[in-house]
Residue, then its C-alpha position, 0 to 999 in steps of 0.5 A: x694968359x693967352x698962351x697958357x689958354x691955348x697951350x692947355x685948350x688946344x690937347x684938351x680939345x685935341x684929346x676930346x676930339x679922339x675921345x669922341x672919334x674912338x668912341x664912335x668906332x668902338x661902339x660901331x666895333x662892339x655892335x658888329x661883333x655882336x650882330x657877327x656873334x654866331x653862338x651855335x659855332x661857338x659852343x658846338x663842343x658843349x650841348x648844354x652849354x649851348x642850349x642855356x647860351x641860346x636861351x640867353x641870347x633869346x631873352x635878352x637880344x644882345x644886339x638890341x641891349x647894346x644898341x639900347x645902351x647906346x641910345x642911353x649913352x647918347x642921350x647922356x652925353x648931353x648932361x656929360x656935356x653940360x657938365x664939361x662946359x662947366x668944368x670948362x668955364x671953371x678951370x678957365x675962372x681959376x687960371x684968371x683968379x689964380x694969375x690975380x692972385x698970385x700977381x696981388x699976393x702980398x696985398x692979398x696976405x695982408x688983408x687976410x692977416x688984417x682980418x684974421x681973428x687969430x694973432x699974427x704968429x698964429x695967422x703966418x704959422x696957418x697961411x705957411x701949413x695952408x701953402x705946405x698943404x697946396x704945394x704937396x697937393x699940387x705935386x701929388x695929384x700931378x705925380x700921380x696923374x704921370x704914374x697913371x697915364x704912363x703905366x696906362x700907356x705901357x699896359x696898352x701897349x703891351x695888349x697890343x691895343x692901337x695908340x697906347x701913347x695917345x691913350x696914356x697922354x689921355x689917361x695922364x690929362x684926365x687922372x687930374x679931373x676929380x671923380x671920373x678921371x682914368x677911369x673914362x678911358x678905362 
């Protein structure tokens, strides 16, 4: 149990760890870009272009949106946290229930037949589709999850974006989270 706790904590603490790292540089990134954003040089070719992208720039004061949107992130990520460790205390308690039960299995499947309102062969034909339904789950979700962080990887890759096989590992792990999954990274 130990081992499979550390074998899954470890790259997930690793990952989260990155996460957080390329986070940081990436809105440090997209401040620069907007404080370096020189619109006149940009639209010197179209007058009126120009004038409407000034106007733009007047009202909504890029750089003081990002760095707003940023303050909102992080004042977000503490509800983002809390919700992680949740996650985290979950996924722990179903390891430990799921060793329970897979190790007290027979027991387990004897007392829900005994108090199964449904006969026998109805009570084993339900358990056998329930065990059919788990298994294609399981398979599925981690197929898919493998489809998503490989073409992931490849495609940023192909952008030429930096670490495409730490972001396709990252992209793999979090497509099995429901809800948000790839689409944190994306």
């Amino acid at each position: 149990m130990s081992v499979a706790a550390v074998a899954v904590g470890l790259p997930l603490i690793f990952v989260a760890q990155q996460l957080v790292r390329e986070t940081v540089n990436g809105a440090t990134y997209m401040e620069e870009v907007i404080r370096g954003w020189n619109t006149d040089a940009f639209m010197s070719g179209y007058p009126r272009l120009s004038a409407v992208a000034q106007w733009i720039e007047n009202q909504i004061d890029p750089a003081g949106t990002v760095a707003a949107f940023v303050q909102w992130l992080t004042a977000q990520s503490t509800s983002l946290l809390r919700g992680s460790i949740n996650q985290a205390v979950m996924f722990v308690l179903t390891f430990y229930l799921l060793f329970y039960f897979l190790r007290d299995r027979e027991s387990a499947l004897r007392g829900i037949e005994r108090l199964s309102p449904l006969r026998t062969a109805e009570t084993a034909y339900t358990l056998s589709r329930l065990a059919e339904t788990v298994h294609a789950i399981l398979i599925g979700t981690v197929l898919v999850a493998a489809v998503q962080g490989t073409l992931g990887g490849l495609i940023f890759w192909w952008l030429g974006l930096p670490t495409p096989v730490f972001w396709g590992l990252a992209m793999g792990l979090l497509a099995i989270v429901p809800v948000l999954g790839a689409f944190l990274i994306w």
